[in-house]
N, C-alpha and C positions, 0 to 999 in steps of 0.2 A: 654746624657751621654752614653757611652758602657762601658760595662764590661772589665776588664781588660783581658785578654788572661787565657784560662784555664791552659795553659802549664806555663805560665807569661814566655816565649821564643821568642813570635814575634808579642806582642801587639795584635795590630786591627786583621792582618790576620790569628792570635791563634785562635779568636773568629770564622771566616769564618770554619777553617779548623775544629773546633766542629761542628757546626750547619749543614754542609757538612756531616759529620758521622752522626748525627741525621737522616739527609736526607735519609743517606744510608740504616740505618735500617729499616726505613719506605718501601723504594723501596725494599729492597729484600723480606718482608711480600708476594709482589704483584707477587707471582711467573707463576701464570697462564698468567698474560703478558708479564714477561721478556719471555717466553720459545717460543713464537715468535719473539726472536731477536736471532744473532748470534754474535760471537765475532765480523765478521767483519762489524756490526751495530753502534759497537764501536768504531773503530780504522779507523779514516776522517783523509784522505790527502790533501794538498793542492790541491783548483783547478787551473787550469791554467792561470785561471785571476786574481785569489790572489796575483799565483806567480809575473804576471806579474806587479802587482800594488805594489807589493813589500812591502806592509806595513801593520799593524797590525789592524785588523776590530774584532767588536765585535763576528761574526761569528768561523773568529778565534781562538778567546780565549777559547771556546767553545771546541776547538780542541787539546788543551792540555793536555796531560797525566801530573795529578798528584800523585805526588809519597810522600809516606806518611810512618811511623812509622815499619822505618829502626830497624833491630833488627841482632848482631851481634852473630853467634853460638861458640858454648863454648869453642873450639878451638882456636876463634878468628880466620879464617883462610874464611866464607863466610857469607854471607848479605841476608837474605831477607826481602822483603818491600811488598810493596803496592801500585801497580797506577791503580786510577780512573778515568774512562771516561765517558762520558758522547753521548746521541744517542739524537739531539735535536727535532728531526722529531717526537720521542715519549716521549718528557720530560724524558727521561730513564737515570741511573747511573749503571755502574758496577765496582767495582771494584777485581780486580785479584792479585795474591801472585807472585813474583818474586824473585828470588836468583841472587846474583852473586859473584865472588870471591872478595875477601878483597883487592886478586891480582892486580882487575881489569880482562877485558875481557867482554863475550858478556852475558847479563843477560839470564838466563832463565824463562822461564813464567810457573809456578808449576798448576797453577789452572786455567779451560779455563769455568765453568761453568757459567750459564747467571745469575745474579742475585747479586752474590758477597761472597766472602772470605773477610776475616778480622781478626782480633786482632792477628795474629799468633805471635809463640813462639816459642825456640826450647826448647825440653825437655833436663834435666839435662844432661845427657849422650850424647846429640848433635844426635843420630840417628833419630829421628821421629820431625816431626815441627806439631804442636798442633793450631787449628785455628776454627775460628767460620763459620758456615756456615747455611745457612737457607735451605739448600736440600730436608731437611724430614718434611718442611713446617712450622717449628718455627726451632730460631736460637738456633742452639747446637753446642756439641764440638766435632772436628773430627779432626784424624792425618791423616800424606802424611808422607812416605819417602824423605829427603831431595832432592829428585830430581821429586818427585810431584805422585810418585807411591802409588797402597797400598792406598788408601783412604778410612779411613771407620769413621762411626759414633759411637763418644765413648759415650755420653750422650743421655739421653731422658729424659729428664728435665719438667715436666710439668709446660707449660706456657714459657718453654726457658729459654735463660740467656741472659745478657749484654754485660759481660765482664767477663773477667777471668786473674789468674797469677797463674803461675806452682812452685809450691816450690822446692828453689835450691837442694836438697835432691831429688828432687822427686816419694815421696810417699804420696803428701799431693797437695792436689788442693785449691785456693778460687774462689770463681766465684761468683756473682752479680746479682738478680732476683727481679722481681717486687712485694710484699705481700702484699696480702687484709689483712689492719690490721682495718679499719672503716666501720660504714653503709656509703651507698649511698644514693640516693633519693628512688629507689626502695626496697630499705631495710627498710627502717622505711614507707613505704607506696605502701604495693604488691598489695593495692585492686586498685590502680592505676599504673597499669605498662605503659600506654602513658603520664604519668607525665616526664614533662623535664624543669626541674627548678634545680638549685645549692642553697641549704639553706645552709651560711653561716653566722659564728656566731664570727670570730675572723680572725685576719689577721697570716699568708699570701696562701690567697686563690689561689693566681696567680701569676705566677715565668717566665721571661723573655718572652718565645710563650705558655706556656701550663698551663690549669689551673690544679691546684692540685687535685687530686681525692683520691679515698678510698683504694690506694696502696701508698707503700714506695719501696726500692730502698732497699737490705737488702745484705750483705756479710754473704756468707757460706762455710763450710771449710769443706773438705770430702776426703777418703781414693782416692788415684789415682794410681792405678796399674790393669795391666794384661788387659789392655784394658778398664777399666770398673771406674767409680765413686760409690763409697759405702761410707754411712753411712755417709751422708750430716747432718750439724748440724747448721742453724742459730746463729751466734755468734750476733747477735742482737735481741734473740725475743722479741716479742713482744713492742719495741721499734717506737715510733711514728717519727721519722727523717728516713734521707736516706743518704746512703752511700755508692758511692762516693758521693758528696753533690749535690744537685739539684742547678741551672739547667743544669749542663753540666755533670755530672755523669762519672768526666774524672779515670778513671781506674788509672792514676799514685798517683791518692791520698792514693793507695794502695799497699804493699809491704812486703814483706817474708823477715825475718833475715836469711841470711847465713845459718845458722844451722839448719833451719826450723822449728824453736819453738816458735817464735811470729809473730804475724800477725797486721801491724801498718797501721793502716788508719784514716783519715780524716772525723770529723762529725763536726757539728754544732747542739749539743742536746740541742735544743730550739724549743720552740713552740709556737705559734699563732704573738700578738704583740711584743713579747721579740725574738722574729725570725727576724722579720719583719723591726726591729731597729738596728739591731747587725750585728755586723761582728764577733763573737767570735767562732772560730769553734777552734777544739783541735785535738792531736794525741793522740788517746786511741793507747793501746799495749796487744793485745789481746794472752792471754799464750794458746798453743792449747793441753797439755798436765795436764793444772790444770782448765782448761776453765776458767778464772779467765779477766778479765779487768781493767785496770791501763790508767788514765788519768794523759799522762806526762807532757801534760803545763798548767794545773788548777792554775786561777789565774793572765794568762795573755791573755788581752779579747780582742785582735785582732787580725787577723787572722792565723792561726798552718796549716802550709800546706806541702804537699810533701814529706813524712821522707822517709829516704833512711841508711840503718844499714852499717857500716866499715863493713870490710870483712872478721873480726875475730868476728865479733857479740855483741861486747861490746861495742859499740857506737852509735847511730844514731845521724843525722843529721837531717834538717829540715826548711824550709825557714818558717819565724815570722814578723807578725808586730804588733808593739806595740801598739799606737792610737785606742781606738775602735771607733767603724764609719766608720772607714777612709779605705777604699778599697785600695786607691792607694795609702798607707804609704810606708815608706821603710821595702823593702823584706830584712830581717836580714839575716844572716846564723848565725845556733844556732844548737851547738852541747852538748849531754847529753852521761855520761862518768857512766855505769851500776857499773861500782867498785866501784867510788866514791860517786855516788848519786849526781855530780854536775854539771851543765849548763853551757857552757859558751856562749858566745858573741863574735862570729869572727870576724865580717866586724865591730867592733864598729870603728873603724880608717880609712875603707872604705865609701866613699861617695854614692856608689852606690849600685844597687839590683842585689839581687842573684837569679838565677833559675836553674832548670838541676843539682843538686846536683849530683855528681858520686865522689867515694870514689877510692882513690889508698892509698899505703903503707903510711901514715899518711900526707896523703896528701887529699883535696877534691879541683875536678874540679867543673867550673860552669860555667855558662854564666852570661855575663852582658853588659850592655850598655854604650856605649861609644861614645858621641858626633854623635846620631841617627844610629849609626851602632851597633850590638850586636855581642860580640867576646865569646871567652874560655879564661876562666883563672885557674891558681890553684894558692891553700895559700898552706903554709905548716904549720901545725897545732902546731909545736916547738916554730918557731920565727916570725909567724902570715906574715913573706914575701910573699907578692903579685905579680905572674907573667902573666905577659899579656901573650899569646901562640899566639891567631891569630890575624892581623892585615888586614886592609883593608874596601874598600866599600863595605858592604856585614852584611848580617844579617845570623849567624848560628842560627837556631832554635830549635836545639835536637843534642842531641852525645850521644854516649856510649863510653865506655874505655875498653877494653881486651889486658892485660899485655903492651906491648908498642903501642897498637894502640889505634888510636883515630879514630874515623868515625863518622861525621856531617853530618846535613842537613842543606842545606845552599840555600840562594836564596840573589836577589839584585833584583834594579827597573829593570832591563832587563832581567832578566832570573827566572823562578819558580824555583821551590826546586828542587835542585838533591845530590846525594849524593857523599862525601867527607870523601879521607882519609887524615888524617891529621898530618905532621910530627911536634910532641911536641920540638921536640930544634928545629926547627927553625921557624916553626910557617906557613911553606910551607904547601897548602895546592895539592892534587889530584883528579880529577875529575874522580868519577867512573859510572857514570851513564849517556847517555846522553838522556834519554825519549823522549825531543823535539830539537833534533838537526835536524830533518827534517823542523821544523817550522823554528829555528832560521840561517839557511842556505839561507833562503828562503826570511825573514823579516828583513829592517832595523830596528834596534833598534835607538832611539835619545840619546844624549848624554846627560850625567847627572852631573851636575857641584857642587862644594861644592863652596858656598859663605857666607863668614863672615861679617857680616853688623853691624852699632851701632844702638840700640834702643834709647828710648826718654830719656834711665836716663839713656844713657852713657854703658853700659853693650854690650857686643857681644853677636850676634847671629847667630846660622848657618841655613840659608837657601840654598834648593836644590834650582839650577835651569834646567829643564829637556826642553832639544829645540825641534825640530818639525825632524825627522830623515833627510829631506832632507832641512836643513836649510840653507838659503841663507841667510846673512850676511848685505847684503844692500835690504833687504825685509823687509818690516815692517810688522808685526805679531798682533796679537789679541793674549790678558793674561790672564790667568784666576790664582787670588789667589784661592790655596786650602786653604780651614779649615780644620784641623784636630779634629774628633771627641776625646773622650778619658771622660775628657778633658786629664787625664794625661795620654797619650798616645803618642810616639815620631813619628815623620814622620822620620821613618827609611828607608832602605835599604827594604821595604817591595815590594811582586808583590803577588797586589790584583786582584782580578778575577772580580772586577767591577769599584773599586775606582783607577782604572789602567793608573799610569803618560803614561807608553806609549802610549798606543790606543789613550788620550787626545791629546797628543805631533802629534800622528799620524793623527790627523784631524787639523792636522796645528794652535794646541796654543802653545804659550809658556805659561810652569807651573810655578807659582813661590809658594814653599812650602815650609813654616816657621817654624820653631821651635820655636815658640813663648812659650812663660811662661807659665808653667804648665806641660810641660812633661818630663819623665826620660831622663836618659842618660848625663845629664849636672848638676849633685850635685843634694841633697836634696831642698836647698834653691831655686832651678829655678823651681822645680819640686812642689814645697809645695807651692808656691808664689799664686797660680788662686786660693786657697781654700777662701772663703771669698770678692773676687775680679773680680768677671765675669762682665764682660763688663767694665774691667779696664785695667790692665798692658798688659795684654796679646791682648787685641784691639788696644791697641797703637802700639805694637810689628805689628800687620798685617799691619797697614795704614803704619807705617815705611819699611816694607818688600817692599809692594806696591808703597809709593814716590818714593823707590829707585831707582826700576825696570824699574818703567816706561818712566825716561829716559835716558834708553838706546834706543841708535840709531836703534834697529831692532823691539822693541817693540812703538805699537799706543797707546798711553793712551789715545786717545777716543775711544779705543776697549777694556777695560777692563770688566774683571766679576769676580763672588767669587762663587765660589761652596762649599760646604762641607754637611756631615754629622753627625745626634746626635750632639754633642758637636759643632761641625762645625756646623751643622743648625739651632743650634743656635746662632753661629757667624753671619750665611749668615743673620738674621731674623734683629741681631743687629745691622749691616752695615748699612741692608738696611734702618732705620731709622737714620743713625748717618755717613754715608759714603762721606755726602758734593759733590755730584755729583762725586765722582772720578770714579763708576762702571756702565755698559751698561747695564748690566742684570745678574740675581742672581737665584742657584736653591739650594733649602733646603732640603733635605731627611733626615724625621724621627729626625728632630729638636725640639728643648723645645721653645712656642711662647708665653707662661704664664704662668710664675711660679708657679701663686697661684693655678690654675689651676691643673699643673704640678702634685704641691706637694701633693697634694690631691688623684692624679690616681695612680704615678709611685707604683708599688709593691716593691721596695727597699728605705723605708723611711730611712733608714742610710746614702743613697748617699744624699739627699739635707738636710738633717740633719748636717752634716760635709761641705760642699760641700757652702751650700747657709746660711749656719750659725745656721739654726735652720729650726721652721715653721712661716709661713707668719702672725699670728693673733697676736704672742706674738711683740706689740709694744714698750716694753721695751729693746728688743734685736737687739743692735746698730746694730752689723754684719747683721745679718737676714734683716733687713730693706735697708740696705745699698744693700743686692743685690737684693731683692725683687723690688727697684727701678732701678732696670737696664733689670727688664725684658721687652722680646721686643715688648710687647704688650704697651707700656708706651709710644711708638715712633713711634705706626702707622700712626700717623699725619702725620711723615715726608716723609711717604712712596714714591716714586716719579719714581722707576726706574719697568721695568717688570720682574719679579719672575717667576718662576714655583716651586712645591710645590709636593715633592714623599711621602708616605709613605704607610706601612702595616699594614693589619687589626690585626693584630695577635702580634703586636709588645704591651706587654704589660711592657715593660721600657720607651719609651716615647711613649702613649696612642694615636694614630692615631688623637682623636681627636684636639692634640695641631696644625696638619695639615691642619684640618680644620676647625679652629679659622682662625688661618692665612690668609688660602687661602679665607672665606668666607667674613674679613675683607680687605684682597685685591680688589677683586671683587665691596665688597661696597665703595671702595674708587674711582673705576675705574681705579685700576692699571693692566694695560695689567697681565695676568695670567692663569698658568695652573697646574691644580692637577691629577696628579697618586696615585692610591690607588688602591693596591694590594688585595685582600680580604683575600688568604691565605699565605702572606707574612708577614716577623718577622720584625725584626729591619735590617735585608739585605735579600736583591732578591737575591735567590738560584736554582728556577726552570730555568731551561737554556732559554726555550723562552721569559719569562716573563724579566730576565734578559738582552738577549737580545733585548728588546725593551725597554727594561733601557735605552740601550743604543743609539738604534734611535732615542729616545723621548733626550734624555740627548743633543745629539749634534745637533739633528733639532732644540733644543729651542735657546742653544749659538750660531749655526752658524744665526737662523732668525734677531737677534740684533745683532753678533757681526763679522757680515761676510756682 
């Protein structure tokens, strides 16, 4: 299973573009080695045989500028962001600060240091952009004149910060620091300091890559003028959680009212197994003039995420789900009215989830999913009407709103994120950024088709079909089904940096990628259906995606495969016992291969709690048993096709060793097979080489069967 997207904006690849920031902060620590690299270490053009091969290689992708958390100044009137690149020669990342007019025109590049800029802001007044930078050897907060001048360091923070937000007033900061609030090992035993053990006495010790240690994650709010931060004050002491919430510590869970009198963020104040089982986290409303703390949705124990205040201060918003357990419930929008003291329920008439809450004149915009694509909408908060704004094949992942403008980040299967202005009546969108218009000049992209097919109980479904860029028509082709990890997660309009339809397309498969049962974007009921049901509706759905495909006249169905990840690897694991010879060969990355197993290591008992019905001992529990018999360790008997098998040492949501169950039960069966294991890799390969021999290893093992 994978975690739903920290942003909940663009699923799977939300999750990529956190663990990526993670990455980055680790790499800028390492300053004594970036200061042997230069800008131009960074910024790879094509070479002449790429051009001339015309098509997308792992190497390539490598060569991407991404561009990340667009921030529009007060004016509304210029833009800056952030693209990251990457030096594969040295596993290196940098990322740099860029502006450009709202106009449109040529971007400028504000920050050229080796190492990396980030989280920037502009200040209320729009003259100085405020940004984190690690220079003075831990990350602190430093302004630039909006044209990158003027650089100096405003904090000296011991131990540094995380993250930060400028209060619209600004005379008030919060910012985000690690606190020793626990002993260690060496704490409760100094006459052994080469002791290296974890004494552990209660769950949850260990959260997606990292184990817990004897800090939290803690927001502080301090005076912010004349250069300088004064008279910082912990508005959580002594508080055993963290926040933003562990494990992605995403900064939007936090946010300044308008007026700059309350400070609203996202916790989850639980501890040990009541942490560990729960999805109940809340939006405290922290008053910074009475220091006072006000829990606004006690009471309702699934998950309070995101709040964002109307722009006269008297309202907040805030995406909700009800179901505790259940991660992937529906995202409500739920608004609280300070005059009246009362809550309402916006989307209860919309089928679908809300994210990107932004507020206009009683109006809130959002994103949501629609039939695997992710648009903008707004309601109007009068007479609850719902208006779609953008249409198309395309996944927006982030906007802001300044008076009549709209500005996105948008991306599809062919093109990464750039940024977009966006005209609200008619829903036209502008491209104002092109990062990789050198790449995509250069590379054919393949064409990516919407096809609606009937499942086994009569229902439609939309699967993509993505073809090979230089496709020939009377060729018959080798297919590979995707599985989509999640489970509830949509095979959108997304472009992934490894699970990437083109580059597959580009070593001549055709993709066929389902929207099988279980993920948003198509009503509650298609989306809730797999809870309870793995290795039921939603496997019918693929072997149907599959019949269909495969005869067509340009695809071999004695050249089929099934790839996927997480949720998908556990699809690939279940095929492969139950697929009736239809597939050549199969690869699983970071898949569930025994449940009971499973249920046992993952660190989020709430996901197979909800998810697989319960735990595996209670034999009275229909559900629980019902999926506990579909695990695919139940079906190794039938094993019969060759596998290969990825996963990360460090992946502590599905525990490396379900990989090597698998893998070590292939082998004793004598099923042709091969295992990658990453040592310091998560639930995705992120170091660039290591990634790219993902990718060599991924298409040497399809093409040795299915070429």
């Amino acid at each position: 299973m994978e975690k739903t997207n920290i942003l909940k904006k663009m699923n799977f690849i939300g999750v990529l573009l956190i663990l990526f920031g993670l990455l980055l902060i680790s790499s800028c620590k390492k300053k004594d080695d970036k200061a042997k690299l230069t800008q131009k270490d960074f910024i790879s053009q094509l070479t002449e045989e790429e051009i001339a091969n015309g098509i997308l290689t792992p190497e390539i992708m490598w060569k991407f500028g991404r561009v990340s958390d667009a921030q529009v100044s007060p004016d509304g009137m210029n833009i800056v962001y952030g693209i990251s690149r990457y030096n594969v020669p040295t596993n290196k990342s940098n990322t740099d600060i860029y502006s450009i007019p709202v106009a449109g025109g040529t971007p400028k590049q504000l920050t050229t240091r080796i190492g990396g800029e980030f989280n920037q802001r502009w200040t209320a007044d729009g003259k100085k952009i405020a940004y984190l930078s690690s220079e003075s050897g831990s990350v602190q907060l430093w302004e630039m004149k909006p044209d990158g001048s003027s650089k100096k360091q405003i904090s000296n923070i011991d131990g540094g910060i995380n993250s930060f937000e400028l209060s619209p007033t600004g005379n008030n900061i919060l910012y985000c620091k690690e606190v020793k609030l626990e002993k260690n090992t060496n704490d409760l035993y100094p006459d052994l300091p080469l002791a290296d053990v974890k004494i552990i006495d209660n769950l949850m010790y260990r959260h997606w890559d990292q184990w817990n240690d004897d800090k939290h994650s803690h927001i502080f709010v301090a005076d912010y003028s004349n250069n300088k931060i004064l008279n910082s004050k912990d508005i959580m002491e002594g508080e055993l959680w963290d926040a933003p919430m562990e494990p992605y510590f995403d900064n939007s869970e936090m946010t300044w009212s308008p007026d700059g009198k309350i400070i609203a963020y996202t916790c989850k104040k639980l501890i040990g197994r009541e942490y560990a089982v729960s999805t109940n986290s809340d939006i405290y409303l922290y008053n910074i003039e009475t220091k006072e703390t006000r829990n606004l949705t006690k009471g309702n124990l699934g998950y309070d995420r995101y709040p964002r205040f109307s722009q006269d201060s008297k309202k907040i918003a805030w995406q909700s789900m009800e179901t505790p357990g259940y991660e992937s419930d529906k995202d409500r929008l739920m608004v609280y009215n300070f005059a009246t003291d009362k809550k309402e329920y916006i989307t209860e008439n919309f089928d679908h989830n809300v994210s990107n809450i932004v507020w206009g004149d009683n109006t809130i915009y959002f994103i949501s999913g629609l039939n695997a694509t992710y648009q903008i909408y707004k309601v109007d908060l009068k007479t609850k009407k719902f208006t779609q704004i953008t249409k198309g094949v395309h996944n927006y992942n982030s906007f802001a709103k300044i008076d009549n403008k709209i500005i996105g980040q948008k991306m599809s299967m062919s093109m990464a994120t750039e940024i977009f202005k966006v005209d609200e009546e008619t829903g036209n969108d502008t491209e104002l950024t092109f990062t990789n218009k050198n790449i995509y000049d250069n590379i054919e992209m393949g064409k990516v088709e919407e096809n609606w097919i009937k499942t086994t109980d009569g229902k439609k479904m939309l699967v993509w079909l993505i073809y090979p860029p230089k496709f020939d028509k009377n060729k018959e082709y080798p297919a590979l089904l995707y599985c989509q990890g999640g489970p509830q997660s949509a095979v959108s309009q997304f472009f992934s940096f490894r699970w990437n339809f083109q580059i597959m397309a580009a070593n001549d498969y055709v993709i066929i990628a389902p929207n099988r049962r279980g993920v948003p974007s198509f009503g509650q009921e298609w989306n809730a259906q797999i809870s309870g049901d793995y290795g039921g509706q939603n496997m019918k759905d693929y072997l149907s995606a599959t019949d269909y495909f495969k005869k067509k006249p340009f695809i071999d169905e004695n050249r089929l495969g099934s790839i996927g990840a997480s949720y998908g690897g556990f699809s690939t694991y279940w095929l492969a016992g139950n697929h009736q010879k239809r597939f050549k060969a199969f690869i699983a990355h970071c898949g569930m291969y025994n449940f009971e197993s499973f249920y046992a290591s993952t660190e989020e008992p709430f996901f197979p709690n909800h998810d697989l019905g319960g735990n595996y001992w209670d034999k009275n529990n229909k559900v629980a048993q019902k999926s506990y018999a579909q695990s695919p360790h139940k079906f190794i008997q039938n094993w019969d096709t060759p596998i290969m098998i990825i996963t990360g040492g460090r992946d502590f949501r599905i525990p490396y060793t379900q990989s090597l169950e698998a893998f070590n039960a292939a082998q004793l069966r004598g099923i042709p097979s091969k295992l990658l294991f990453f040592p310091d890799e998560t639930h995705f390969v992120v170091k660039p080489q290591n990634a790219i021999l993902w990718q060599k290893e991924f298409f040497g093992w399809l093409d040795k069967w299915l070429k």
